[in-house]
C-alpha positions in Angstrom: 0.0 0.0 0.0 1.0 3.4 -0.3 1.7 5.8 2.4 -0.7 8.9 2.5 1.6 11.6 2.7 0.9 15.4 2.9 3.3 17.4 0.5 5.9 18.6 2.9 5.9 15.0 4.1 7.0 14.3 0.6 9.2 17.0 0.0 11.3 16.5 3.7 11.5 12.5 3.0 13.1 13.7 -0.8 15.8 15.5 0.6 16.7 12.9 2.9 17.2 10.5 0.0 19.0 13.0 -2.0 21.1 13.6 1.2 21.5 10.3 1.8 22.5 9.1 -2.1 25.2 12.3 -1.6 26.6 11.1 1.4 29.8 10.5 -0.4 30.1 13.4 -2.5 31.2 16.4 -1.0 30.0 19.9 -1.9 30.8 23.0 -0.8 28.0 24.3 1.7 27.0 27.7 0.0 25.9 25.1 -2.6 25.0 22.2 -1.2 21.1 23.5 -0.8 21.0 24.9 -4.3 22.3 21.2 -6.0 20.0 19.4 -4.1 17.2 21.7 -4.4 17.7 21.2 -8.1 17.8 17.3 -8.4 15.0 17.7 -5.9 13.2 19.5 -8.8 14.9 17.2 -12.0 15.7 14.3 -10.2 19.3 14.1 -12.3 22.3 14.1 -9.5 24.3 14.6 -12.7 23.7 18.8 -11.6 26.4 17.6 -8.7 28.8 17.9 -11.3 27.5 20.7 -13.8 26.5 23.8 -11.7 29.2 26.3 -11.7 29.0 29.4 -9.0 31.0 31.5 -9.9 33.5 33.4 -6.4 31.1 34.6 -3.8 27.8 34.1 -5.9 26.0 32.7 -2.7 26.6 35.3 -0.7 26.2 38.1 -2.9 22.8 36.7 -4.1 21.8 36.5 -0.3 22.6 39.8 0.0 21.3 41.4 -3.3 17.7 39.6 -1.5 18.2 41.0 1.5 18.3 44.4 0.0 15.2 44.3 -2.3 16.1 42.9 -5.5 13.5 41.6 -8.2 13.9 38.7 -10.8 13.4 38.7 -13.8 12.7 35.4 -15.7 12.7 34.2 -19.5 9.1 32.2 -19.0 5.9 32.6 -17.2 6.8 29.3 -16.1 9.8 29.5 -14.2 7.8 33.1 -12.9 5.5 30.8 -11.6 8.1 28.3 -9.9 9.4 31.1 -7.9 7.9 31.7 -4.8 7.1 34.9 -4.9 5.2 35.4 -1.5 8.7 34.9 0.1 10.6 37.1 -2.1 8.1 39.8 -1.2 9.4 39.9 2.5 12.3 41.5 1.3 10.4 43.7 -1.2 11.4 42.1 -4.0 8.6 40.9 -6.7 9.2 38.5 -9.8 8.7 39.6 -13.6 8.0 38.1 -16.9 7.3 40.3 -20.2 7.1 37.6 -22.4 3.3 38.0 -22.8 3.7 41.8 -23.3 1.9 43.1 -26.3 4.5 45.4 -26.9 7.1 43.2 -26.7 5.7 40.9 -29.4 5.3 43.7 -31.1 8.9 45.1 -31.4 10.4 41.4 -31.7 7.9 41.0 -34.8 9.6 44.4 -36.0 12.9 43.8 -35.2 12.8 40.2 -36.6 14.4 39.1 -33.5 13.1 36.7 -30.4 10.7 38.3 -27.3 13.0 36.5 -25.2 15.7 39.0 -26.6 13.3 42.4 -26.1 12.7 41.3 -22.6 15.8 41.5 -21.5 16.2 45.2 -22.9 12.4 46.0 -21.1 14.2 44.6 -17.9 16.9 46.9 -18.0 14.4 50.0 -18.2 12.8 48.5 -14.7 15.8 50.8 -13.2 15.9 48.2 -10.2 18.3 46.5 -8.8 17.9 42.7 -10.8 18.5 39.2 -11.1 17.8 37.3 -14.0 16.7 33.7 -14.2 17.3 32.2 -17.7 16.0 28.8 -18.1 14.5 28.8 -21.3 16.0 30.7 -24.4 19.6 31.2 -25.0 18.9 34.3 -27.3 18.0 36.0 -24.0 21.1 35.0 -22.4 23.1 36.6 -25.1 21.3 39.7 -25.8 21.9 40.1 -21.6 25.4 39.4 -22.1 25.4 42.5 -24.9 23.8 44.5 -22.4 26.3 44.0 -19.8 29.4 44.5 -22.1 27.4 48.0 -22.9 27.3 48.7 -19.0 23.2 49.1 -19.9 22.8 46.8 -16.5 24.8 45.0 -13.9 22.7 42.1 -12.6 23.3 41.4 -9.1 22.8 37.7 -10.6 22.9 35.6 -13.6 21.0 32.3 -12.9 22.1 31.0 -16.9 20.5 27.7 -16.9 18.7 27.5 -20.6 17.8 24.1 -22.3 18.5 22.9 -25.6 20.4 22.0 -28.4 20.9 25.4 -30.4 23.1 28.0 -29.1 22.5 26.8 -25.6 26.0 25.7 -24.2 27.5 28.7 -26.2 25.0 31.2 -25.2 26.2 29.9 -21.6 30.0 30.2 -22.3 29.7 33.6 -23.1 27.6 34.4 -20.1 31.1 33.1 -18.1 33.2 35.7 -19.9 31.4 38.6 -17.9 32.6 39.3 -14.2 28.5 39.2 -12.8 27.9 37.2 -10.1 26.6 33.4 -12.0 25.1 30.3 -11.1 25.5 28.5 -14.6 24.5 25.2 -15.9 26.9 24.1 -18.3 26.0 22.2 -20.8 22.5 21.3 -22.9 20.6 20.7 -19.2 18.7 23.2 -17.7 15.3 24.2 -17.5 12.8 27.3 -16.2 11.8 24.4 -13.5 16.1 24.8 -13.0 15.9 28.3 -13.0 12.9 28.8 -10.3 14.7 25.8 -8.3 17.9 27.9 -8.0 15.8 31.3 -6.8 13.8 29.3 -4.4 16.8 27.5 -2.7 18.5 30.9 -2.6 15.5 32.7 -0.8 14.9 29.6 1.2 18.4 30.3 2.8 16.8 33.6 4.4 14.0 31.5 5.5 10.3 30.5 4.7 7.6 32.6 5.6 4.9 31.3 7.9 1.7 29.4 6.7 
């Protein structure tokens, strides 16, 4: 028979078997709860090995939340995954432009992807920012444009898009910058990634009450 468990049930007897099938492997522990919070979400251990954090990226992030900052994300999706309602304690909130009428618009005009415009329509938010990539590598590299420019400095880089097509490149070129990055190299990835990697970083600051 199966157990009738309630979802934090679930979730607490998850980590304990990710915990336990890591037992051997050791990771640093400004990361630890960001890996597992990820295979948590993927189930694939193989993101032991494939998340790179770039110096200090735990701690800056930490403090970039502390102080206010929004995210911006690539999908409704992964604006979804993020929690939001904890963010919010710090008086940050979570944005996605993808279903902006006048971003489809200028990407039509422009011939280029929304994904792309977003990131510009980010930079006019005038906020301090982090942005969650977990979808579209055209994002990533108009960001990475933008930075080189000196348009924006994210406080973070979560690059963790999916794919086939200028997705590991999109992510090398991300690494060239000196902005804080969390960065899944390789084809894996994911806006379920991306979320993941914002919720373990607030969860570090704590959960709000129920």
């Amino acid at each position: 028979m199966f157990e009738q468990l309630t979802p934090e049930e679930i979730e607490k007897r998850s980590f304990e078997i990710i915990t336990r099938e890591l037992e051997d492997t050791e990771l640093a522990p400004d990361h630890a709860d960001i890996i597992k919070r990820v295979i948590h979400t993927t189930a694939d251990f193989d993101y032991v090995h494939n998340l790179y954090f770039s110096d200090g990226v735990v701690s800056k992030a930490l403090r970039a939340i502390q102080n206010g900052v929004s995210i911006v994300t690539d999908t409704r999706m992964a604006r979804a995954g993020i929690n939001a309602r904890s963010l919010a304690r710090f008086g940050g909130e979570v944005f996605c432009f993808m279903a902006d009428e006048d971003v489809a618009l200028r990407a039509k005009t422009e011939k280029t992807t929304r994904a792309a415009v977003c990131m510009e329509k980010a930079v006019s938010l005038n906020r301090p920012l982090i942005f969650a990539i977990g979808n579209a590598p055209t994002a990533l590299i108009k960001l990475q444009a933008l930075i080189e420019r000196k348009a924006v400095r994210p406080e973070l880089v979560i690059a963790v898009p999916v794919g086939f097509v200028n997705v590991v490149e999109s992510k090398e070129l991300m690494m060239r910058t000196d902005v804080p990055l969390i960065v899944a190299r390789g084809r894996k990835g994911g806006s379920n990634v991306a979320a993941a990697i914002c919720n373990a970083l607030i969860y570090k600051l704590g959960k709000p009450e129920k």
